[in-house]
FIBA-734744 format. One line per field, with one value per residue: residue in three letters; chain; x, y, z of N, C-alpha, C in turn. Coordinates in Angstrom, 3 decimals, always signed. Example, Ala and Ser with C-alpha at 12.3 -4.5 7.8 and 13.67 -1.06 7.14 Angstrom:
BEGIN
residuo	c(Ala,Ser)
cadena	c(A,A)
n_east	c(+13.190,+12.850)
n_north	c(-5.690,-2.250)
n_up	c(+7.800,+7.080)
ca_east	c(+12.300,+13.670)
ca_north	c(-4.500,-1.060)
ca_up	c(+7.800,+7.140)
c_east	c(+13.200,+12.900)
c_north	c(-3.300,+0.030)
c_up	c(+7.800,+7.870)
//
This chain:
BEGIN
residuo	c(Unk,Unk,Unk,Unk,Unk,Unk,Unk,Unk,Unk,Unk,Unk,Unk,Unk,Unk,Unk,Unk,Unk,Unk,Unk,Unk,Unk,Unk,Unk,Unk,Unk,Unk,Unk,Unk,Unk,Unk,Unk,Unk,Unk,Unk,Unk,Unk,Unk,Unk,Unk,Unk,Unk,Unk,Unk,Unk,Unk,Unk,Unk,Unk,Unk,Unk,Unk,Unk,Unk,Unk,Unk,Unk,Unk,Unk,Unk,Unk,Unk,Unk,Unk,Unk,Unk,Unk,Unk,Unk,Unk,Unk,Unk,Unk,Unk,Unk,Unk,Unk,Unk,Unk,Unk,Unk,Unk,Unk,Unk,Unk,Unk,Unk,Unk,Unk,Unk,Unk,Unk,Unk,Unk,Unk,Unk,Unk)
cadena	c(A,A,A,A,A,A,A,A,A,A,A,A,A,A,A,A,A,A,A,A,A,A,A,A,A,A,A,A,A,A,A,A,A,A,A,A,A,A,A,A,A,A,A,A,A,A,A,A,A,A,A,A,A,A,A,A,A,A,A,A,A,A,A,A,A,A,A,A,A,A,A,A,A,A,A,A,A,A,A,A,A,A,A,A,A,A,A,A,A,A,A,A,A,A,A,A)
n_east	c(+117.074,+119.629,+119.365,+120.375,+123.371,+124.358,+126.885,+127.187,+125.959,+125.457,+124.898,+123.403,+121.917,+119.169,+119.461,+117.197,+116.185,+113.278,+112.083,+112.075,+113.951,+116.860,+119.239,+120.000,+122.681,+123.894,+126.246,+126.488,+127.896,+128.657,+130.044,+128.299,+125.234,+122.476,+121.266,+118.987,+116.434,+115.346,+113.251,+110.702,+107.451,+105.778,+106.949,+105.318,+103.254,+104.136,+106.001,+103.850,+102.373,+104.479,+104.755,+102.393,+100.051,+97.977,+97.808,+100.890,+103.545,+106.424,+110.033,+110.369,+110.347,+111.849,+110.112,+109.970,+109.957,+111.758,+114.406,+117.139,+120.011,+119.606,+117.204,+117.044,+118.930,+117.455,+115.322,+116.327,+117.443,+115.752,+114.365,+116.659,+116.127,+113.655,+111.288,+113.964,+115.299,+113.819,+113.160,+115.523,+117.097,+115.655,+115.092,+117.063,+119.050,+122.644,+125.607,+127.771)
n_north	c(+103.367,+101.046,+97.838,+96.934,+95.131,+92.098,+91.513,+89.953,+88.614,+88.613,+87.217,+86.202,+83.191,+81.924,+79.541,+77.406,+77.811,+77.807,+79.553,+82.566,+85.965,+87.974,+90.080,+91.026,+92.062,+93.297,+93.507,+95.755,+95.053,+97.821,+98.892,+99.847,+99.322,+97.140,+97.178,+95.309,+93.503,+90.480,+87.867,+84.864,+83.996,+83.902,+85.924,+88.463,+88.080,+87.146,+89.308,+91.089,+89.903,+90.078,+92.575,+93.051,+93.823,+94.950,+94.764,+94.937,+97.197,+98.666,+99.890,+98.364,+95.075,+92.447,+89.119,+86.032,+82.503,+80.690,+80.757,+79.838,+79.706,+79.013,+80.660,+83.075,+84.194,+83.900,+85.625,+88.215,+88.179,+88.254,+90.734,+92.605,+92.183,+93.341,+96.045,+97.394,+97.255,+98.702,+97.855,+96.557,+98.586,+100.948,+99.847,+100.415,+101.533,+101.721,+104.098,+104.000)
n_up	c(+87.166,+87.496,+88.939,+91.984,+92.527,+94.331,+96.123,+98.685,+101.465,+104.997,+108.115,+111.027,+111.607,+113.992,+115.907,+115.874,+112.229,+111.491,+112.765,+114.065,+114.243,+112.864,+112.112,+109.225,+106.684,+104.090,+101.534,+98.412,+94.754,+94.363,+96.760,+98.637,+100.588,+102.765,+105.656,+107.912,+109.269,+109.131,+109.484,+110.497,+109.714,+112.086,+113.725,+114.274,+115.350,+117.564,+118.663,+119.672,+121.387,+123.209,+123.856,+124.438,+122.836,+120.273,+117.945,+115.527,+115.091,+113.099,+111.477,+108.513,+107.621,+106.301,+105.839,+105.700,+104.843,+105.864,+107.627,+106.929,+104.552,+102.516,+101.892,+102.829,+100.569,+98.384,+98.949,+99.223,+96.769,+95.352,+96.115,+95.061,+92.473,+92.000,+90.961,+89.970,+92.288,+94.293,+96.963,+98.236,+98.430,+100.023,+102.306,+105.327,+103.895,+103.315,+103.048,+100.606)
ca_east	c(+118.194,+119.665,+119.470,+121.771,+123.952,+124.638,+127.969,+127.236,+124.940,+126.017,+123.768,+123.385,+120.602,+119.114,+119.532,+116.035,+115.740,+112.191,+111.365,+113.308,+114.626,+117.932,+119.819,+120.686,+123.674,+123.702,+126.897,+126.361,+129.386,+129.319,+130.611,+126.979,+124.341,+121.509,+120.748,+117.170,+115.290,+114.682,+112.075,+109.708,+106.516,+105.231,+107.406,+104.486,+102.640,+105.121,+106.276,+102.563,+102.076,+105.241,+104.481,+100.812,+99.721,+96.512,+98.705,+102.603,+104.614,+108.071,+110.704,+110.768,+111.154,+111.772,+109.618,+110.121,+109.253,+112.793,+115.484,+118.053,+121.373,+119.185,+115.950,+117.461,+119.412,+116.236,+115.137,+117.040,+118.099,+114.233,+114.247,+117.255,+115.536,+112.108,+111.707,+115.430,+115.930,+113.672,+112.803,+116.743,+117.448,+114.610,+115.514,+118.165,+120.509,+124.121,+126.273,+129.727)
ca_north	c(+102.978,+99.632,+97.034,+96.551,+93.690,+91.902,+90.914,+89.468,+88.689,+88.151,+87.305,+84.604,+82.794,+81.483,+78.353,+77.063,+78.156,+77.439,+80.423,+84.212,+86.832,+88.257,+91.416,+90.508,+93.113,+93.068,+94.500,+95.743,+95.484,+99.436,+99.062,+100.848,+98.188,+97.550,+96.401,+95.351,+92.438,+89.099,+87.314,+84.330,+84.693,+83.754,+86.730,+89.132,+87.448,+87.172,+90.924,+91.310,+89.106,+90.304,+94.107,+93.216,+94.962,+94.395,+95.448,+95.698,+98.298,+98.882,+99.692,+97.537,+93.664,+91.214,+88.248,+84.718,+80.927,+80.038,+82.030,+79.036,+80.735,+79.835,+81.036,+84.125,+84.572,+83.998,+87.007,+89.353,+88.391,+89.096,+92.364,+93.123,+92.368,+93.987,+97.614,+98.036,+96.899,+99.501,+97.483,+96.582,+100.061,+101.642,+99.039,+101.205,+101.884,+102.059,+104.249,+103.787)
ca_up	c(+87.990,+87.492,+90.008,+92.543,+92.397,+95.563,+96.316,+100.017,+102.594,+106.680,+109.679,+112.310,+111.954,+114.863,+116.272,+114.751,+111.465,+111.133,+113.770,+114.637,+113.732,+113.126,+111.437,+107.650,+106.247,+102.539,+100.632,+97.108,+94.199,+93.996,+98.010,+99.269,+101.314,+103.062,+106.832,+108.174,+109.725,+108.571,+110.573,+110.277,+109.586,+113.403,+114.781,+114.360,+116.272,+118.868,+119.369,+119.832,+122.648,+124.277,+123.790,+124.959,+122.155,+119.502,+116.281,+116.030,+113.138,+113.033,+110.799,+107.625,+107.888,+104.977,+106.235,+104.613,+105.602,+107.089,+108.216,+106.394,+103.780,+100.295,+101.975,+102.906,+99.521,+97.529,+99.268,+99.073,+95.350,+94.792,+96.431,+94.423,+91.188,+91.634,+90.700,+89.990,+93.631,+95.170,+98.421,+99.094,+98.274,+100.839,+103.950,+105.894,+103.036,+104.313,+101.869,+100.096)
c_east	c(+118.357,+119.488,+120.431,+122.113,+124.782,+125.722,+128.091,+126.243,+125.554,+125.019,+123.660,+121.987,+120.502,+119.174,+118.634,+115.279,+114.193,+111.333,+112.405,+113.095,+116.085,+118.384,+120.254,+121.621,+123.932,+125.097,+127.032,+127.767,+129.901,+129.344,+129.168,+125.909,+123.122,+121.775,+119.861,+117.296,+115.036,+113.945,+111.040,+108.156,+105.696,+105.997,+106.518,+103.726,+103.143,+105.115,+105.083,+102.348,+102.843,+105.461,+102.726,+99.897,+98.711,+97.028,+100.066,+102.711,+106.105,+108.497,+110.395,+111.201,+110.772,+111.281,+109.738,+109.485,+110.249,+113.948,+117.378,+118.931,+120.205,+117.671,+115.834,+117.980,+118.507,+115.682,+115.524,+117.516,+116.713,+114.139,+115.420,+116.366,+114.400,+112.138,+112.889,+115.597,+115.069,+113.477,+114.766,+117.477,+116.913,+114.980,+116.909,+119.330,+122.040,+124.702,+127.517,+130.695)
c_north	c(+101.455,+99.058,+96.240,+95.130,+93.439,+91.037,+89.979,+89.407,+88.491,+88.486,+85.931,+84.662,+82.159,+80.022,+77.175,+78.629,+78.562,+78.851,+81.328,+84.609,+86.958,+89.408,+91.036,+91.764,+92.498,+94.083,+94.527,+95.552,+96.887,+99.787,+99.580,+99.175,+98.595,+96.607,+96.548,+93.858,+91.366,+88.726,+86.440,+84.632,+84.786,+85.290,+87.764,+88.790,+87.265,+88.533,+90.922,+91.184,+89.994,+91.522,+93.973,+94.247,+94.068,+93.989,+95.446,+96.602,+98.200,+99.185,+98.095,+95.725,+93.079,+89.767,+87.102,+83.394,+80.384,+80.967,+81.207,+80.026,+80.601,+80.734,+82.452,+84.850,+84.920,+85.153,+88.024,+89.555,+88.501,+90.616,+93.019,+93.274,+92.769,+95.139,+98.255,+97.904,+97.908,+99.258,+97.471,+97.655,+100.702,+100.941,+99.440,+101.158,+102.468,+103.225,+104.081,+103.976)
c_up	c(+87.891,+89.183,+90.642,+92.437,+93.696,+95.483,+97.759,+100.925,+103.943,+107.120,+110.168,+112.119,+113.300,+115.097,+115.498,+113.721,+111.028,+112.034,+114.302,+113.740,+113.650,+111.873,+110.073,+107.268,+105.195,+101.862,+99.092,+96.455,+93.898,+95.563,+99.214,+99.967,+101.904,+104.783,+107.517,+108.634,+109.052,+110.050,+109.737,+110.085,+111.418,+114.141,+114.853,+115.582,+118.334,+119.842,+119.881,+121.671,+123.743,+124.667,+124.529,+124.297,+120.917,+117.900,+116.790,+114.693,+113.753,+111.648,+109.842,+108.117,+106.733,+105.944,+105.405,+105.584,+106.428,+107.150,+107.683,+104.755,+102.396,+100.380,+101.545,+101.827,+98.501,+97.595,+98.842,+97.307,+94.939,+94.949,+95.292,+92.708,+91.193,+91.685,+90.976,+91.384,+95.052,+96.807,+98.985,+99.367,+99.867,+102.467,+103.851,+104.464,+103.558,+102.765,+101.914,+100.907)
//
């Protein structure tokens, strides 16, 4: 399966880049996408605390160093190119 080709990214980053989360929505050029989680690396840590919990899981998150447009792009245009895209594929796939 080739690898998708990303026509778009949208999401509000937060205020400081350097720390959050927020929803990334990814649309491919064959109209189909993906939407999931970006988050710093500290937000683990966080939920934790604020769940009062030892361990967290969840759904899928693409984790990076800043939550800034080329950080975020870098991302995601990795996920697109590694095993024919299977990670951007696998995080919530929207279809056509």
């Amino acid at each position: 399966m080739p690898a998708p080709k990303v026509a778009s990214i949208d999401y509000a980053p937060p205020a400081d880049a350097s720390s959050g989360d927020c929803e990334v929505s990814v649309v491919f050029e064959d109209g189909g996408g993906s939407t999931f989680k970006a988050a710093t690396f500290d937000r683990a840590e966080a939920w934790m605390a604020r769940a009062k919990r030892r361990a967290w899981w969840s759904e899928p998150v693409l984790f990076v160093a800043s939550l800034d447009r080329e950080t975020v792009r870098a991302a995601v245009d990795a996920m697109a190119a590694e095993m024919g895209g299977y990670w951007l594929r696998y995080y919530h796939r929207r279809k056509a």
